[in-house]
Wavefront OBJ file of the C-alpha trace (Angstrom):
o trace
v 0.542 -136.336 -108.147
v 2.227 -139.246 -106.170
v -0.597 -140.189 -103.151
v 1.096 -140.098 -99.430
v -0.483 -141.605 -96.748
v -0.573 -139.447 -94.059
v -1.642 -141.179 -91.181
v 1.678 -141.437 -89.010
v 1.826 -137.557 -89.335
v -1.625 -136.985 -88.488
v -1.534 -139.112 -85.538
v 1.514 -137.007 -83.749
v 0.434 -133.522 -85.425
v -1.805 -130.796 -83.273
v -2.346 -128.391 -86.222
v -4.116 -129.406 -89.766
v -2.548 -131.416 -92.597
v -4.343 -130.545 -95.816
v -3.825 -132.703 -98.860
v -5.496 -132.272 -101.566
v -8.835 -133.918 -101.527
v -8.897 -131.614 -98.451
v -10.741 -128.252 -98.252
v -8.645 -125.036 -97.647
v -5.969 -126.559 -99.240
v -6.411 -124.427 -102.648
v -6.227 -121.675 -100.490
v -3.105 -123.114 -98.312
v -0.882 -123.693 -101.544
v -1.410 -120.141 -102.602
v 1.414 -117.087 -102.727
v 1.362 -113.305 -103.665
v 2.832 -114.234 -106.938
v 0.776 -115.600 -109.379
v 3.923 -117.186 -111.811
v 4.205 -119.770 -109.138
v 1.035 -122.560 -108.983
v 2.675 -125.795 -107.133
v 0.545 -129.071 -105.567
v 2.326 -130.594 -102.162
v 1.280 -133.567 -101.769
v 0.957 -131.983 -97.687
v 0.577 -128.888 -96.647
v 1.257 -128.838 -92.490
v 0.214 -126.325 -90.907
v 2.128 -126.001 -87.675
v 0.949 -125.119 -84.501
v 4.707 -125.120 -81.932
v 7.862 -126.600 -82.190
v 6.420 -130.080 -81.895
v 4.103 -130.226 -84.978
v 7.735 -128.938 -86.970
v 9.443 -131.861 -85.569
v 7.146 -134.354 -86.559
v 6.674 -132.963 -89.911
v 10.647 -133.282 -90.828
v 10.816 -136.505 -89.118
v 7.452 -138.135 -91.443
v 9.103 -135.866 -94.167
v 12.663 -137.813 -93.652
v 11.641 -141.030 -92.933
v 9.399 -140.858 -96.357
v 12.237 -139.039 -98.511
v 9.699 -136.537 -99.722
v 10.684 -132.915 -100.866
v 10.220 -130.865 -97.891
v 10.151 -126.583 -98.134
v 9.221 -124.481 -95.712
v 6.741 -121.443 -95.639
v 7.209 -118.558 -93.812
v 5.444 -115.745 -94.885
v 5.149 -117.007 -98.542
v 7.256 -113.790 -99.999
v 10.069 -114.984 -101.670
v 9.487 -114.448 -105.514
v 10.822 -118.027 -107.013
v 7.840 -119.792 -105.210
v 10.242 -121.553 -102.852
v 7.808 -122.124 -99.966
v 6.444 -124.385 -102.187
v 7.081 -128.022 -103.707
v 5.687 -130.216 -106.160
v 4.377 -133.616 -104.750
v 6.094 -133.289 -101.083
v 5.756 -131.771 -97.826
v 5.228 -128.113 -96.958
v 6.306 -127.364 -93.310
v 3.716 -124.295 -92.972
v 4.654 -121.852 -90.099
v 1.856 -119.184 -91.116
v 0.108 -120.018 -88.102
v 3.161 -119.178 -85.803
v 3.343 -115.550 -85.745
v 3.453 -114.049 -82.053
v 5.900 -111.339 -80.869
v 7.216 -110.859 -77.758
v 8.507 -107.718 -76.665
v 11.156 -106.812 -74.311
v 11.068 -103.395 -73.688
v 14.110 -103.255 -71.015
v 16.338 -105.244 -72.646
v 15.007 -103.974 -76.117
v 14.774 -107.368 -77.550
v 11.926 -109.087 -79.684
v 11.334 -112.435 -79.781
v 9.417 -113.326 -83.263
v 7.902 -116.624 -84.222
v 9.087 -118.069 -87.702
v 5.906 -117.269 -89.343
v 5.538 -113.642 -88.526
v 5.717 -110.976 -90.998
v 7.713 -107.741 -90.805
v 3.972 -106.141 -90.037
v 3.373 -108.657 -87.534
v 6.794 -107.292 -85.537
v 6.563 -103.921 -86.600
v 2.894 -103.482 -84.567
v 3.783 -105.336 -81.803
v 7.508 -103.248 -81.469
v 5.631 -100.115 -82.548
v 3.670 -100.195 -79.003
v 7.514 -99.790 -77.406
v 8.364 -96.989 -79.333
v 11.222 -99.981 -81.121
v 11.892 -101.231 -84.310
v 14.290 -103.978 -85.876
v 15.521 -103.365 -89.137
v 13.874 -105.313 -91.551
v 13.193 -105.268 -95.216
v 9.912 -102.372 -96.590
v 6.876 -104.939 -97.254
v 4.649 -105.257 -94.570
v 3.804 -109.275 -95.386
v 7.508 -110.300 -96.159
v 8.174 -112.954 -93.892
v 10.257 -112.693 -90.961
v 12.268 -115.471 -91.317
v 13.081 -115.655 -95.388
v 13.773 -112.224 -95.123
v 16.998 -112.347 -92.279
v 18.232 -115.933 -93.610
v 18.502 -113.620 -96.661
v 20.462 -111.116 -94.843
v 17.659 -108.656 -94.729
v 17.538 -105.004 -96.073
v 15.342 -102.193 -95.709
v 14.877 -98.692 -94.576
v 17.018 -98.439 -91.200
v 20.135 -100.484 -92.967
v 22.247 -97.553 -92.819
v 21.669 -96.833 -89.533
v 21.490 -100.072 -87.587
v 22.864 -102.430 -90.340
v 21.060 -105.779 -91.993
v 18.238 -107.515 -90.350
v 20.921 -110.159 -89.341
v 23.434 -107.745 -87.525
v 20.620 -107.706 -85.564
v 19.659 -111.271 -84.598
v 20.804 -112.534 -81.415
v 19.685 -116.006 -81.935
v 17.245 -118.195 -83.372
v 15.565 -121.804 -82.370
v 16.654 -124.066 -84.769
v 14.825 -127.681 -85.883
v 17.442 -129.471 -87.725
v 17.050 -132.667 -90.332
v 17.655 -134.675 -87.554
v 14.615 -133.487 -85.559
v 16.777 -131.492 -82.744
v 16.180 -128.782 -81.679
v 18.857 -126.157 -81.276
v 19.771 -122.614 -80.251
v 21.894 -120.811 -82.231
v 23.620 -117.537 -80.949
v 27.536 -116.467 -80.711
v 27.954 -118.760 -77.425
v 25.704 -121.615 -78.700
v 26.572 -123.592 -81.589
v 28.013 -120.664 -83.206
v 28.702 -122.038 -86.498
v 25.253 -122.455 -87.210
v 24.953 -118.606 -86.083
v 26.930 -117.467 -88.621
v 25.356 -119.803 -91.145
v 21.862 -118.860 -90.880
v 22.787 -114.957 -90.783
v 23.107 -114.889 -94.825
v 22.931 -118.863 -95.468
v 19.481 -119.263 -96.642
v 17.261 -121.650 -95.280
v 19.790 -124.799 -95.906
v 20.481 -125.500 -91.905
v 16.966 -126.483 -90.775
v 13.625 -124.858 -89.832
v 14.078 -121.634 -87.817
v 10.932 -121.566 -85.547
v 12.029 -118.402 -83.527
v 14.123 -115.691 -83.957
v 15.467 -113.023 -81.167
v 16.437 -109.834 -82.326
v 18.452 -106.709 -80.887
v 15.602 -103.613 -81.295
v 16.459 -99.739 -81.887
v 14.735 -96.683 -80.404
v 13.020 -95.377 -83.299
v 9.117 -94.844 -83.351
v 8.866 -91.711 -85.661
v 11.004 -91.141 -89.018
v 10.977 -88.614 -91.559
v 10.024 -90.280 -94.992
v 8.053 -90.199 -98.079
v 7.650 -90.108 -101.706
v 9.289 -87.614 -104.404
v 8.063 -87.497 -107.647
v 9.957 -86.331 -111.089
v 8.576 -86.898 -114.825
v 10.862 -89.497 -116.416
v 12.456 -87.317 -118.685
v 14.070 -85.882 -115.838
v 15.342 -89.583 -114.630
v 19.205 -89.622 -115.286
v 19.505 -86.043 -113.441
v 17.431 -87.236 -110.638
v 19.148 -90.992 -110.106
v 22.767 -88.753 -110.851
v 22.223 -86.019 -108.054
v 20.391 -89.286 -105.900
v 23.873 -90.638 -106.074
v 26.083 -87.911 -105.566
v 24.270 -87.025 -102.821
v 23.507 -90.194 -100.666
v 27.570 -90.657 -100.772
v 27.929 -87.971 -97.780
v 23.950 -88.560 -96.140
v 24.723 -89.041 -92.382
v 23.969 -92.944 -91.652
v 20.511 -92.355 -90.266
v 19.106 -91.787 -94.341
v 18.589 -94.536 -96.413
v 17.051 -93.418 -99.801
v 15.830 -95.287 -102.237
v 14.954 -94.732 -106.140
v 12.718 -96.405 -108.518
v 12.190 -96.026 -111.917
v 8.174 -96.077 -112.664
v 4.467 -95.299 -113.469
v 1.596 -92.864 -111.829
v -1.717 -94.563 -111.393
v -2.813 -92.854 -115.107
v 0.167 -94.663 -116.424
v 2.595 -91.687 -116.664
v 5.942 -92.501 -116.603
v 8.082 -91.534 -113.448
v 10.684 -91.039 -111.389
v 10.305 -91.935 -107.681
v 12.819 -90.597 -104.747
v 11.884 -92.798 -101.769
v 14.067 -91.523 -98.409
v 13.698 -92.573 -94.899
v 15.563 -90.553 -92.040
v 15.473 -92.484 -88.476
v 17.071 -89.760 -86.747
v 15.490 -86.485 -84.581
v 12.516 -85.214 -87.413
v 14.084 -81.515 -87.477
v 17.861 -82.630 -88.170
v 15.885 -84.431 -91.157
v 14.400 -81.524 -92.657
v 18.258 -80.126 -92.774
v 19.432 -83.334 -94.528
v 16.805 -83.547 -96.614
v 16.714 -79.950 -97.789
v 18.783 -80.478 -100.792
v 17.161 -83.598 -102.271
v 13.906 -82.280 -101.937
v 14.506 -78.713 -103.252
v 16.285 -80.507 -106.857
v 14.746 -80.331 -110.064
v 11.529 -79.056 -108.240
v 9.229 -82.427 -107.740
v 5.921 -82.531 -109.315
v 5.051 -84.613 -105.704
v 6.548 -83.830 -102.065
v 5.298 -86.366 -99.719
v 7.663 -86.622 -97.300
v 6.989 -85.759 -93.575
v 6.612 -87.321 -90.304
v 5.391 -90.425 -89.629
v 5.242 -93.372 -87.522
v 7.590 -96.126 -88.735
v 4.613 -98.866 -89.961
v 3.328 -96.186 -92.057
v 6.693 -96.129 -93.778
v 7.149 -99.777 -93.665
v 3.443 -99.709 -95.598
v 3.927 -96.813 -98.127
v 5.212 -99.387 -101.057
v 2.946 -102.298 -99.861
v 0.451 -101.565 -102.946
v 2.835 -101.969 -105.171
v 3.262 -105.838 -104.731
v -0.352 -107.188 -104.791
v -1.661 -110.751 -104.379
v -2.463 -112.129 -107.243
v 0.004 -110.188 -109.882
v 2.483 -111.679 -112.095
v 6.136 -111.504 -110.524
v 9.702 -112.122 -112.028
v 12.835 -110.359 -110.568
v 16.342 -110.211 -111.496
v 19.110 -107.927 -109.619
v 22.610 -107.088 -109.254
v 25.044 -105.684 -107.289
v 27.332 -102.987 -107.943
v 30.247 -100.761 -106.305
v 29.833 -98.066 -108.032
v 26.730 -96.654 -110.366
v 28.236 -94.877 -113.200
v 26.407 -91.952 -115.232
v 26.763 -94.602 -117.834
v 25.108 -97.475 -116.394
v 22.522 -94.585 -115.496
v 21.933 -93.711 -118.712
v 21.594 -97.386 -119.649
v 19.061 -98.740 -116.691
v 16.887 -95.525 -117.661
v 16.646 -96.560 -121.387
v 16.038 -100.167 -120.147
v 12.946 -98.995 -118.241
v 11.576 -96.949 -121.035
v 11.618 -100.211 -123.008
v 8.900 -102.264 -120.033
v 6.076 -103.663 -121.729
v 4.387 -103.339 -118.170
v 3.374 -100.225 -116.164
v 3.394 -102.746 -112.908
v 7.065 -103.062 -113.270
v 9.747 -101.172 -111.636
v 13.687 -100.890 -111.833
v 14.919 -100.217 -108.343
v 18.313 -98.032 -107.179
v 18.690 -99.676 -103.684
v 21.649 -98.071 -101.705
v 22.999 -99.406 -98.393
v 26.722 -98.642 -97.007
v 26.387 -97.332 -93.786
v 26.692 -99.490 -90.569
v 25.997 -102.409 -93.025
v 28.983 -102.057 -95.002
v 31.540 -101.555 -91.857
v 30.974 -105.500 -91.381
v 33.427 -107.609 -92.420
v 32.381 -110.000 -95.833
v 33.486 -113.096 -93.246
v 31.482 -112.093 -89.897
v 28.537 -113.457 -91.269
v 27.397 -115.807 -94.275
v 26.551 -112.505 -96.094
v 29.519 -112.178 -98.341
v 28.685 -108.713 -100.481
v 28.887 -105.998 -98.088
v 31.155 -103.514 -99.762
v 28.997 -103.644 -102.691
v 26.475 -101.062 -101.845
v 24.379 -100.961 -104.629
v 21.352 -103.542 -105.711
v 19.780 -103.030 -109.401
v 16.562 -104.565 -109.110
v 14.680 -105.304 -112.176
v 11.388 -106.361 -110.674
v 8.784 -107.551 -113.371
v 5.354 -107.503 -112.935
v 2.026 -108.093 -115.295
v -1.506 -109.432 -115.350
v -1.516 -111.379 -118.424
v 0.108 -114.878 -118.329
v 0.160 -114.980 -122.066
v 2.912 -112.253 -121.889
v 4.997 -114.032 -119.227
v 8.486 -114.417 -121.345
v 8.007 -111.096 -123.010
v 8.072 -109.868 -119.156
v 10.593 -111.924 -117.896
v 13.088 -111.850 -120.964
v 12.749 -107.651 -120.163
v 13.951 -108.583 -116.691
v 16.434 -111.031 -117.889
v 17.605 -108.256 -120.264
v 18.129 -105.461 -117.681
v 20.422 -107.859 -115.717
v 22.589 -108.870 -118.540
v 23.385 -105.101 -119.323
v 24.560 -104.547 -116.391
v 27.404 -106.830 -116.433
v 29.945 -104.886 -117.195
v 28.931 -102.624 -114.909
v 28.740 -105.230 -111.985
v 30.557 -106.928 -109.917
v 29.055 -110.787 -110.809
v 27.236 -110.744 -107.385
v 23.632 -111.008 -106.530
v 21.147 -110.754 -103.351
v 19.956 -113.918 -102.398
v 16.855 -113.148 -101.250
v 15.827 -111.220 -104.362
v 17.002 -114.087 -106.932
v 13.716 -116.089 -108.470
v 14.317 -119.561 -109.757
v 18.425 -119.736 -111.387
v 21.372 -121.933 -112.141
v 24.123 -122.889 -110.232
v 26.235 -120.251 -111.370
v 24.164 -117.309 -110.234
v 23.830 -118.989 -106.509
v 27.634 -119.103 -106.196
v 27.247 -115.356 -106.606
v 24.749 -115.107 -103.852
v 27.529 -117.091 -101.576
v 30.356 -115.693 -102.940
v 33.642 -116.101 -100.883
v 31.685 -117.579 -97.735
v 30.337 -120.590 -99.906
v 33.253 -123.331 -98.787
v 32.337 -122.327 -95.005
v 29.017 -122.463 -95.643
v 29.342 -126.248 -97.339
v 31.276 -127.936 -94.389
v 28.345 -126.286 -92.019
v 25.914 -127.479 -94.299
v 27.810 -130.998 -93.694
v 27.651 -131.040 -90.273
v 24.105 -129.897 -89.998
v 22.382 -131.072 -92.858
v 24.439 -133.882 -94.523
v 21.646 -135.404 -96.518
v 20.752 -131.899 -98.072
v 17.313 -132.658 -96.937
v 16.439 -128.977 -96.622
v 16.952 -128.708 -100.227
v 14.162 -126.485 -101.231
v 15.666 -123.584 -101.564
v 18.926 -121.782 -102.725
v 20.666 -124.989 -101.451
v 24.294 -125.154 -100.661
v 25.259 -128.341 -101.473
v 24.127 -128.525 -104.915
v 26.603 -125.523 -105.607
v 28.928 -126.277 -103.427
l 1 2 3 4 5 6 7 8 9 10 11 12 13 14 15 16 17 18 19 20 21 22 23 24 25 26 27 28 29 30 31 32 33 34 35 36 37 38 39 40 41 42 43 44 45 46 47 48 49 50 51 52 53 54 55 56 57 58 59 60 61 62 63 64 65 66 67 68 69 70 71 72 73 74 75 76 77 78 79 80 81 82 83 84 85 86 87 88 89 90 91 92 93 94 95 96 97 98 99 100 101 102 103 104 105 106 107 108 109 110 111 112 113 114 115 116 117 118 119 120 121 122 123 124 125 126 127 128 129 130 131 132 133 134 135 136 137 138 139 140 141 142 143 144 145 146 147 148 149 150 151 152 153 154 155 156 157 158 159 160 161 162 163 164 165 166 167 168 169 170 171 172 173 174 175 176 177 178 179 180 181 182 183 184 185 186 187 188 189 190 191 192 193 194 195 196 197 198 199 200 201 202 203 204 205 206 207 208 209 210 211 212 213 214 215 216 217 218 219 220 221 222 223 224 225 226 227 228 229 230 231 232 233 234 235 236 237 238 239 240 241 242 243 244 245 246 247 248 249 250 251 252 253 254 255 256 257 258 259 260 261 262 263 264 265 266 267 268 269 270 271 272 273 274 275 276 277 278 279 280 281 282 283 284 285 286 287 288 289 290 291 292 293 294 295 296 297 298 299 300 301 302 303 304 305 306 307 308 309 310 311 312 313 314 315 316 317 318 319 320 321 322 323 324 325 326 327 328 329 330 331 332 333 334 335 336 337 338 339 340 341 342 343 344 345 346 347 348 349 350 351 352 353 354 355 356 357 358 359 360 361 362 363 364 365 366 367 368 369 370 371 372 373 374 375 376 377 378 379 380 381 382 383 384 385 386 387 388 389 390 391 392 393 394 395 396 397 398 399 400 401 402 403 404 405 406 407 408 409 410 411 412 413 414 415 416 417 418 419 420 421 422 423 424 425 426 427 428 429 430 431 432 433 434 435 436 437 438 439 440 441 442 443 444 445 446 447 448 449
């Protein structure tokens, strides 16, 4: 590991700087997912705005690999780098609430639990994403989906603006009357425009939802996922549902129906009627409950300290042949800790136009996640080449486009499918903001440009 002397940062920095002689920093350059073990040569644990600042300008005027840590979620390790600097917001997580205006500010650090409490109190909620410790700001730069998409759209048809440190060490506001560019950059663009320290976001009334868990045997799994389909294409915009392909605690294997209705609780018993009543569950627990509880209900499924590789795709349509073929896929895991994933989204989200934001997929409505997962590190490319696998047979299937916040560590190729048509716009903002791809780190523009 190449030694950086770290004096010039710790003289202008109010939080901690851990290298690695330093203890806690074992700790610091830990994520949920144990595939990904990196050394910074700094971790910098930021206390405000200023301590950001002064870590991209020692960063920049050393030329050291800088990424930035949010909440540590994202599945290719990318709040992480060998031998550089980590710009470590973990520490910045407040929320501020406006309850007249129904807006939320959120520090950069914050996780969707950290904003779901504090908006909870309100009787709000902002869409975002169904892990309780994804980070806030990964997450939306992603675009952001989750349980209220079809209702209220992506996490970023939501944001109203975000604080902004650039390469240069400004600091800037982006929103649709201030520096707008960078607005529509950072609502899909990744993190390649600088460090978002702050984000303010548009909130919905909704405090109570119907939602829970429906449980089939797996030999019932291409009826299920066909009726699933068929039936979310005429679901009233406040039901997003969900399906997964996986295993009971006792290792069975199942089928999982996962819906979530925002709307009044007895106009969601009607709607729901028909998908609970099919094929006659073996589990029925959905009911009323307050949103966090729904944001929590697949939280144990992603553990600290597991194994993780994901691939996805995105489709237009989901064919009773491509059914047929994820559900044989799935029977093949080596792992009961993996899933396959029907995500569906349409709705508000897919009345947006591909060009209003930097999200460029949104009349693709489906994501086929193949989400790997195991103990064993011995068995890693007997996991990963089962992800890998799924993926590929879906290509003919798909429509060559992919969710950048669920890709783990690919080529070139598969990041111009994450950009798709918005990827020229998003490489002269990238330009203007960021011309020495310094913030580099990460699903970065320029190198695909």
């Amino acid at each position: 590991m190449t030694s950086i002397d770290s004096k010039a940062l710790r003289s202008v920095f109010n939080g901690q700087v851990l290298e690695p002689a330093d203890a806690g920093y074992d700790q610091a350059r830990q994520i949920w997912n144990a595939s990904v073990s990196k050394h910074p040569g700094i971790i910098a644990q930021c206390s405000g705005v200023a301590d950001v600042i002064a870590a991209v300008t020692f960063a920049r005027a050393n030329d050291l690999p800088t990424a930035i840590r949010g909440g540590g979620h994202n599945v290719g390790g990318r709040a992480l780098c060998d031998d550089g600097l980590v710009i470590d917001l973990s520490r910045l997580k407040s929320v501020f609430v406006n309850e007249a205006e129904r807006t939320v500010r959120v520090q950069g650090g914050a996780t969707l639990g950290d904003m779901d409490r504090e908006t909870h109190v309100f009787g709000l909620t902002v869409p975002c994403g169904i892990v309780p410790k994804t980070g806030i700001g990964g997450l939306t730069l992603g675009g952001g989906v989750g349980w209220l998409i079809r209702k209220y759209g992506m996490t970023i048809d939501n944001l109203l603006s975000a604080q902004v440190v650039t390469a240069d060490g400004k600091v800037l506001t982006a929103s649709a009357s201030e520096n707008d560019d960078l607005f529509w950059a950072l609502r899909g663009g990744g993190g390649n425009f600088g460090v978002v320290t702050s984000f303010e976001f548009q909130a919905h009334p909704v405090a109570t939802v119907l939602g829970g868990l429906l449980l089939y045997p797996r030999t019932m799994a291409v009826d299920v996922i066909r009726h699933f389909r068929d039936y979310i294409a005429s679901a009233p915009d406040e039901l997003t549902v969900y399906t997964a392909l996986l295993h009971g605690p006792d290792g069975s294997p199942l089928v999982g129906v996962i819906p979530c209705y925002c709307g009044n609780v007895a106009d969601g018993e009607r709607v729901l009627q028909s998908l609970r009543k099919f094929g006659n569950p073996i589990v029925d627990g959905v009911q009323a409950m307050p949103f966090p509880t729904m944001q929590s209900l697949l939280a144990p499924s992603f553990p600290d300290g597991n194994h993780n590789y994901w691939k996805s795709t995105l489709q237009r349509e989901l064919s009773d042949e491509a059914i047929s073929a994820i559900v044989e896929h799935a029977n093949r895991l080596a792992s009961p800790l993996s899933f396959v994933v029907f995500e569906y989204y349409g709705g508000a989200a897919g009345r947006v136009a591909n060009d209003a934001t930097a999200f460029p997929h949104r009349k693709l409505p489906w994501d086929i996640l193949f989400l790997a997962q195991w103990t064993d590190p011995a068995q890693t490319n007997l996991h990963r080449d089962w992800a890998r696998s799924g993926e590929e047979l879906l290509r003919p299937y798909s429509e060559n486009a992919h969710l950048l916040s669920a890709l783990d560590v690919e080529g070139e190729d598969v990041l111009k499918t994450a950009f798709g048509g918005n990827l020229p716009r998003l490489a002269a903002i990238k330009k203007k903001y960021d011309p020495s791809d310094f913030f580099r780190v990460n699903q970065s523009v320029r190198a695909v440009s």
